[in-house]
MDAnalysis code that builds the backbone (N, CA, C; Angstrom):
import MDAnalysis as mda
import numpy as np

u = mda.Universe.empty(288, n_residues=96, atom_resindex=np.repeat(np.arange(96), 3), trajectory=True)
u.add_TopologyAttr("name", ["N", "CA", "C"] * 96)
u.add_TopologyAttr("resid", np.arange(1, 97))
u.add_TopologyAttr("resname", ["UNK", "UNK", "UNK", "UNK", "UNK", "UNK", "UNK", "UNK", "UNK", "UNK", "UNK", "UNK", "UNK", "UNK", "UNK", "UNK", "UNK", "UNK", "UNK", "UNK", "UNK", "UNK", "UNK", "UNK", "UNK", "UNK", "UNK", "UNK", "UNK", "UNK", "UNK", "UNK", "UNK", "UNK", "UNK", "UNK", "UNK", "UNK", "UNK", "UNK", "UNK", "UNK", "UNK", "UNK", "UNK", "UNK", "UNK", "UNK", "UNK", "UNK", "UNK", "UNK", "UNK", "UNK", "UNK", "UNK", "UNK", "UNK", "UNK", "UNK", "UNK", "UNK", "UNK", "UNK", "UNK", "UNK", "UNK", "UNK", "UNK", "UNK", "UNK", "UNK", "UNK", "UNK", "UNK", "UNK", "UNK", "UNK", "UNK", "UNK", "UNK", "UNK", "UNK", "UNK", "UNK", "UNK", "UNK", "UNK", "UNK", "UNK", "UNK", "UNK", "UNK", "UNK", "UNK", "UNK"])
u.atoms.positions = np.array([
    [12.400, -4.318, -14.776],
    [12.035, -4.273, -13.367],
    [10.640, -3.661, -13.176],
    [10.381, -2.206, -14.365],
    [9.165, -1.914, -13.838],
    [7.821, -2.979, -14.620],
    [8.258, -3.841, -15.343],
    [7.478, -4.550, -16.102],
    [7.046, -5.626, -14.515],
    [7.941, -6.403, -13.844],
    [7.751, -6.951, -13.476],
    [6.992, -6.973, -11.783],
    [7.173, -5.608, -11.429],
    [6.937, -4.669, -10.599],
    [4.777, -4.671, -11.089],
    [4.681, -4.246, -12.163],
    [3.814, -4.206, -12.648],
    [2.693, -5.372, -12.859],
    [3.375, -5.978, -13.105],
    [3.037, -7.837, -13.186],
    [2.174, -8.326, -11.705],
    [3.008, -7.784, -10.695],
    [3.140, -8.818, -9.561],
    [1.810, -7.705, -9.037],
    [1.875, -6.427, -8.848],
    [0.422, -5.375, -8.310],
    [-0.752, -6.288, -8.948],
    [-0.528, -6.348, -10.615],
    [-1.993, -6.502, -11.045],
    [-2.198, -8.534, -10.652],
    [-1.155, -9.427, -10.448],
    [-1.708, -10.416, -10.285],
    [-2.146, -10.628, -8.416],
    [-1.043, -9.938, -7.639],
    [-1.785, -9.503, -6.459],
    [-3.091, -9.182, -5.988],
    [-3.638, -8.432, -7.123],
    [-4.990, -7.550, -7.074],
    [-5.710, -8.646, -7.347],
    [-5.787, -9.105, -8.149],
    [-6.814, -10.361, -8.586],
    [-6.717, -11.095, -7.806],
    [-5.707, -12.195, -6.676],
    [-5.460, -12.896, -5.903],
    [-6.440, -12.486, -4.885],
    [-5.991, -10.857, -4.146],
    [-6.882, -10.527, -3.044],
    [-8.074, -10.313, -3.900],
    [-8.502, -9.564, -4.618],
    [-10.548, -9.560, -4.851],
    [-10.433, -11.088, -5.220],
    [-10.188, -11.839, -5.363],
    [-11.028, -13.265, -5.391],
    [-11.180, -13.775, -3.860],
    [-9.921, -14.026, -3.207],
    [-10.286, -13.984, -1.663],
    [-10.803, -13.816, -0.636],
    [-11.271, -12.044, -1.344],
    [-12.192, -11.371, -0.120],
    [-13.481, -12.092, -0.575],
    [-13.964, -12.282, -2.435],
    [-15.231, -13.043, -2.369],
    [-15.487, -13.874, -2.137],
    [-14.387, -15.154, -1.620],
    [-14.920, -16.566, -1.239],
    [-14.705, -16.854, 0.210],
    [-14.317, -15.423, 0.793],
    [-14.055, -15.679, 2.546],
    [-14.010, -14.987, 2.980],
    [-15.186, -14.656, 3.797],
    [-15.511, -13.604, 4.867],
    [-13.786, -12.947, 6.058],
    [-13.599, -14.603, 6.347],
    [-12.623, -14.082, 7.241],
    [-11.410, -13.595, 6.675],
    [-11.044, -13.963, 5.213],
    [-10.174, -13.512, 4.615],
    [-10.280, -12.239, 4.626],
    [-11.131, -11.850, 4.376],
    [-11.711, -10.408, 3.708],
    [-11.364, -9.532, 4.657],
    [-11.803, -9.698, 5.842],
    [-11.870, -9.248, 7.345],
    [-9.878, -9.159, 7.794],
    [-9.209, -9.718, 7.354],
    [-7.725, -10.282, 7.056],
    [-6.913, -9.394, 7.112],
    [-7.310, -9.348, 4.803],
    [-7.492, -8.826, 4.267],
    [-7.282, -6.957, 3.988],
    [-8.931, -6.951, 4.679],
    [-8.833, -5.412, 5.376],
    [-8.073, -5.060, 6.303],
    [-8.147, -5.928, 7.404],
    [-7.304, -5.243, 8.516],
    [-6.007, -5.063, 8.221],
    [-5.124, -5.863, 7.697],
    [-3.667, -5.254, 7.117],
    [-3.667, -4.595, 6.161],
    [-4.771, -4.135, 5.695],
    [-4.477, -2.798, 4.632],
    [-4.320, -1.764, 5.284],
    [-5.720, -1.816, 6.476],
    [-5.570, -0.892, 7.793],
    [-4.056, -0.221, 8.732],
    [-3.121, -1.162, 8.663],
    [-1.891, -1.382, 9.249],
    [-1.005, -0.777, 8.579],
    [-1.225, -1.351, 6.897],
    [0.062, -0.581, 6.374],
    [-0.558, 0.500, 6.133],
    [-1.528, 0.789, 6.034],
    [-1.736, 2.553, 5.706],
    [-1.297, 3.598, 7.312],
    [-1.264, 2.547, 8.102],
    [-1.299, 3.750, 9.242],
    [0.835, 3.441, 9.429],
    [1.223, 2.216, 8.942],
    [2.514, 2.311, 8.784],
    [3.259, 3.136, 7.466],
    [2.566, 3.173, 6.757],
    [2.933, 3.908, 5.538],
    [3.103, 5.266, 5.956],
    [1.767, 5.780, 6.350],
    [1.522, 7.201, 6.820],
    [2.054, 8.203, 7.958],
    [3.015, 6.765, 8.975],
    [3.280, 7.453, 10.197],
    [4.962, 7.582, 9.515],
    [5.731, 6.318, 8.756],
    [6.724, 6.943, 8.440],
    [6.819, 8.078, 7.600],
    [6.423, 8.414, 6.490],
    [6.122, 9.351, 5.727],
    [6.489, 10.634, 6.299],
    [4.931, 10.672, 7.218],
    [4.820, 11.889, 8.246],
    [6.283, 12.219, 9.220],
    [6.628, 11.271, 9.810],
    [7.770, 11.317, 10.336],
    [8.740, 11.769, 9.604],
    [9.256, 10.994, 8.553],
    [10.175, 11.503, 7.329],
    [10.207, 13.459, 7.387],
    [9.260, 13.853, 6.869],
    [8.522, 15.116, 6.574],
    [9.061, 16.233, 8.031],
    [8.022, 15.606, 8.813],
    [8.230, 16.669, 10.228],
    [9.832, 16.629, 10.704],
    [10.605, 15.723, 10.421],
    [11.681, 15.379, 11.285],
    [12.804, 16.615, 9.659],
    [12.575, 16.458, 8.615],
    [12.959, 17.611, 7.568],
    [12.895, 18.732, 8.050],
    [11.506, 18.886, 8.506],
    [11.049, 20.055, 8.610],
    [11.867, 21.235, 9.841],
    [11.342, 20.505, 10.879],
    [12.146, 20.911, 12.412],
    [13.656, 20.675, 12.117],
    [14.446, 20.017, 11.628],
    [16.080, 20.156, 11.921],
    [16.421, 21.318, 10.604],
    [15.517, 21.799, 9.802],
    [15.612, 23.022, 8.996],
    [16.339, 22.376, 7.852],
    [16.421, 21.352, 7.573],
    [17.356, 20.770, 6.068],
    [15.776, 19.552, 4.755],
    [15.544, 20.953, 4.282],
    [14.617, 20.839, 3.226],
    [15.997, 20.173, 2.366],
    [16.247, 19.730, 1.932],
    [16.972, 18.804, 0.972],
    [16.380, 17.754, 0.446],
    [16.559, 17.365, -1.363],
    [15.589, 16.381, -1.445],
    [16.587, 14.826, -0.876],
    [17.718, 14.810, -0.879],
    [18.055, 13.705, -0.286],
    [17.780, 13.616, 1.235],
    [17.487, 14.454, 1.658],
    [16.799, 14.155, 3.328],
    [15.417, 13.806, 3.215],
    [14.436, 14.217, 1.845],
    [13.559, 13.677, 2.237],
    [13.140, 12.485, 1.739],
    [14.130, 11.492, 0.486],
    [14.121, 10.372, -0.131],
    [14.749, 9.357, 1.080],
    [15.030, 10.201, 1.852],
    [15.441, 8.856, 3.211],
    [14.473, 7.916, 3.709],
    [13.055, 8.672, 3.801],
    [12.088, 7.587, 3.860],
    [12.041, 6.169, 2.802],
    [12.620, 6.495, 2.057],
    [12.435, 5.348, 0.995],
    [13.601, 4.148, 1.468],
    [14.440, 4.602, 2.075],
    [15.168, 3.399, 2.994],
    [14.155, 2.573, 4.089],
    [13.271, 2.739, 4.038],
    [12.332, 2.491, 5.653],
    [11.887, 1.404, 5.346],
    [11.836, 0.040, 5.690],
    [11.365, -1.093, 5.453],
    [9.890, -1.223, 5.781],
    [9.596, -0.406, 6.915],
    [8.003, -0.113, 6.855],
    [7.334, 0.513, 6.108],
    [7.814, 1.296, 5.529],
    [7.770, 2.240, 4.304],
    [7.270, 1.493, 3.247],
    [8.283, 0.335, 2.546],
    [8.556, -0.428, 1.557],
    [7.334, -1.201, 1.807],
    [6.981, -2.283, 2.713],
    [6.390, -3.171, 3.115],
    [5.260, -3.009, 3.048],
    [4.384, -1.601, 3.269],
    [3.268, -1.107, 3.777],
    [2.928, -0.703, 1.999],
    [3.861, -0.023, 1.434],
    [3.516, 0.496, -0.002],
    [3.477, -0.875, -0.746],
    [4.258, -1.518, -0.623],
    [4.072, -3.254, -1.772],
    [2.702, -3.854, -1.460],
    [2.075, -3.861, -0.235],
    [1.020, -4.234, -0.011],
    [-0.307, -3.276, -0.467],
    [-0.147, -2.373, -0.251],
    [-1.424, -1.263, -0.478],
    [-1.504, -1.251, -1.911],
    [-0.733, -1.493, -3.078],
    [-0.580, -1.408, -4.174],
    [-1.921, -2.183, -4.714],
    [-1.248, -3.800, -4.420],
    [-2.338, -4.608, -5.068],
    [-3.886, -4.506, -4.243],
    [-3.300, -3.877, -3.059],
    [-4.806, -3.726, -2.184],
    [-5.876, -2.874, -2.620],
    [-5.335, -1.788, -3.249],
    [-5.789, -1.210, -3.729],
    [-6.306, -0.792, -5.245],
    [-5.411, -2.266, -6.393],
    [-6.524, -2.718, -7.170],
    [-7.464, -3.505, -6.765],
    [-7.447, -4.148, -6.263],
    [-8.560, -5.076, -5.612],
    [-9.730, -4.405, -5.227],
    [-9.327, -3.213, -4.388],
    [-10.519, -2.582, -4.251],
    [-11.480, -2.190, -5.609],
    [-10.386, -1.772, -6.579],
    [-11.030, -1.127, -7.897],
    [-11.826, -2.263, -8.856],
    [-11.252, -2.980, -8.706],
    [-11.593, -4.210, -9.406],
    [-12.754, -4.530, -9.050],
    [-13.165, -5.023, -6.990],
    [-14.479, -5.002, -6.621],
    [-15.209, -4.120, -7.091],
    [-15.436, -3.130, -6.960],
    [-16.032, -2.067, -7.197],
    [-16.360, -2.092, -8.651],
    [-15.565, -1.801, -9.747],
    [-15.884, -2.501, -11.219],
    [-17.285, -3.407, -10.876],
    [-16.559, -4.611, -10.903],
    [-17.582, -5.807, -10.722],
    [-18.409, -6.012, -9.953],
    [-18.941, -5.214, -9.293],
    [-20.312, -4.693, -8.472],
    [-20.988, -3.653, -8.914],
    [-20.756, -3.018, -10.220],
    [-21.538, -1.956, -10.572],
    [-21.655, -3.002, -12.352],
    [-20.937, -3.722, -12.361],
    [-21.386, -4.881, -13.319],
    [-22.773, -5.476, -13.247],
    [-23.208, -6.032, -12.048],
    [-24.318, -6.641, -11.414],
    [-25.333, -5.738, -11.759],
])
């Protein structure tokens, strides 16, 4: 599972950096739903956390509940390969 888990980030990553270089509007796309899941990633998270915090039950199964969160899930599967892509650009612009 984590092989294949692994597989799908790094062929993701290559999919998006080729995309963003042959299309502006992709790119523009692209970015903006990276934009989305980071602020969906970050608001459940945060939520997860503060909502621990205030009902006073530090427990680690109260705070692995975020990992049930489909926005959670959705926002992290995406940022993954988004974020080789970024690395990858970056590589291959200091190539040049």
């Amino acid at each position: 599972m984590t092989g294949l888990v692994l597989v799908g980030a790094i062929i993701g990553g290559f999919i998006f950096a080729v995309l963003r270089v042959k299309n502006d509007v992709l790119r523009k796309i692209i970015d903006g739903l990276a934009v989305l899941a980071y602020l969906g990633f970050f608001s459940v998270a945060a939520n997860s956390v503060a909502r621990t915090l205030l009902d006073d039950t530090v427990f680690m199964t109260q705070v692995h509940e975020v990992l049930l969160s489909p926005i959670f899930l959705v926002s992290g599967a995406y940022l993954g390969p988004y974020g080789l892509c970024m690395l990858l650009q970056q590589a291959w612009s200091r190539r040049r």
